[in-house]
N, C-alpha and C positions, 0 to 999 in steps of 0.2 A: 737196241736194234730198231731199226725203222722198219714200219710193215704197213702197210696197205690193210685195211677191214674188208672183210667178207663182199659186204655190199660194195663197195668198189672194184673186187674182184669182177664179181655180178654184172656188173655194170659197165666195164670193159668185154668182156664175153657176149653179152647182150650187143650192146655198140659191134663187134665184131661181126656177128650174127647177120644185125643190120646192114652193115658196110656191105659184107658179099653179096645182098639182095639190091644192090643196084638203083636205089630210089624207089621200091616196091615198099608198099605198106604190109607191114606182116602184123598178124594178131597174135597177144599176146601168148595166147594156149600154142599157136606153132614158132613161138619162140621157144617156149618151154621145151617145145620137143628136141628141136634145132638145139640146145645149149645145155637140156640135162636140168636144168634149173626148175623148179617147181615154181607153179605158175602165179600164186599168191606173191611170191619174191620177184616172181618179171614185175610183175604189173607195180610192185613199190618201186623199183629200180628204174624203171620206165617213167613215174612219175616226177622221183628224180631226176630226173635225165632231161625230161619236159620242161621242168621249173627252171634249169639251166637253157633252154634252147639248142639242147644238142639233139631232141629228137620233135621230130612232127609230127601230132595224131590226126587219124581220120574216124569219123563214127559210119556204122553201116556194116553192110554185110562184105564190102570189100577193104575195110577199117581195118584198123589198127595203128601202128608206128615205125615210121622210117628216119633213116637218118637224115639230118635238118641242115649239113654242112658235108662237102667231099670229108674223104676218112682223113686227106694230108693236111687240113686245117681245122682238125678236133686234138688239139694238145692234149697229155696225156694230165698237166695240170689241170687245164679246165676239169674232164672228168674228175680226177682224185676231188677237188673243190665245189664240183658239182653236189657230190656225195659225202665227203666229211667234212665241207667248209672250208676252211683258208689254210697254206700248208704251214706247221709252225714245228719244227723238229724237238720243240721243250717248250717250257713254261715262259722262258725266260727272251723270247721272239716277241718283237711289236704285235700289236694286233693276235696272242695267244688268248683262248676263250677262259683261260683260268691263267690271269697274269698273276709269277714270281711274285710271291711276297716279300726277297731280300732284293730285288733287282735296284735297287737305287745305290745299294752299298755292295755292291756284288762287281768286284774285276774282271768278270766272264759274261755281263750282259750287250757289253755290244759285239762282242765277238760271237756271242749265236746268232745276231743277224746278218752278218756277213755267210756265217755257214749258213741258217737258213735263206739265204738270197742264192747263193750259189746251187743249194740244193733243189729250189725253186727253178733255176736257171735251167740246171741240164734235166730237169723234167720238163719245161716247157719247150725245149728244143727236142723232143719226141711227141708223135702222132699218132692217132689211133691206125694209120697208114703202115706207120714203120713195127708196131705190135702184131697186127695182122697178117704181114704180107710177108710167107712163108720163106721171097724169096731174095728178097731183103737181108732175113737173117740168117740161110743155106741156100748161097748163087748155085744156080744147075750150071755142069758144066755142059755144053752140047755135046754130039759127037765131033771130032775132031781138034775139038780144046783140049791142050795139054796145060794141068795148074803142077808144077813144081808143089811138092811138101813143105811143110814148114821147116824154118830151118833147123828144129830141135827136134823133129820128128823121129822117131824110133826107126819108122818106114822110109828106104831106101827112095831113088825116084822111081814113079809110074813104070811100069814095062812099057815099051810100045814096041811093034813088030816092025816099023821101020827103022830100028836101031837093034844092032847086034848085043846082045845080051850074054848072062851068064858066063862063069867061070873056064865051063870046057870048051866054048867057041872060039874058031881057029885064031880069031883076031885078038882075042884077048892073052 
């Protein structure tokens, strides 16, 4: 299974955090409040976050850390890379921090770098934009928007009151 660590987790939420504050410096302790995160773990994760150039610090009493790029041009690889270093899905990946010891005689070592390239790929084609932004991943519909169901939906279509409806209606 692929998973993301903790501190990455962290560190997305944090970035999150930041993004909705709009180019505001927030300090660390009202990050903490803001994300639930206790404040020893902002301030690592922040510093992470720094050493990549995904956040900018200010010192002072209006200091702290804001985000250092719009949210749509913070990939979600940078981050992951920010925080655990290069993506490598096994051992057995160019550039893994504990290279495969059978990989010269191994039928399956260039085939994980295609997977890890591709796995690489459709995480750098997501943003800290597209994680955040609620509405992205649940469109509102307005009023007066009719969306059709899926077409495997259990749920028949929408009612709506300018079309005659139900069973006992003279038209049906």
């Amino acid at each position: 299974m692929l998973r993301l660590n903790r501190m990455t987790d962290y560190g997305i939420v944090v970035l999150g955090a930041l993004a909705h504050r709009r180019g505001k410096f927030v300090a660390t302790a009202s990050l903490a409040e803001l994300t639930g995160i206790n404040q020893p773990t902002v301030a690592k994760v922040a510093k992470l976050l720094l050493g990549a150039a995904l956040v900018d610090t200010q010192r002072g009493a209006n200091g702290g850390y804001r985000l250092a790029l719009p949210a749509e041009d913070v990939s979600l690889v940078r981050i992951i890379e920010s925080i655990e270093g290069p993506i490598a899905v096994n051992d057995c990946v160019d550039g893994a921090q504990d290279p495969c010891a059978v990989a010269n005689c191994c039928f399956m070592s260039g085939t994980w770098n295609k997977v890890n390239a591709h796995v690489r790929s459709a995480l750098e084609q997501m943003s800290l934009a597209d994680l955040i932004d609620p509405t992205q991943l649940f469109p509102i519909v307005l009023d007066g928007d009719y969306m059709d169901p899926p077409l495997h939906s259990p749920l028949s279509r929408v009612d709506r009151e300018d079309k005659p409806h139900g069973r006992n209606h003279p038209d049906n």
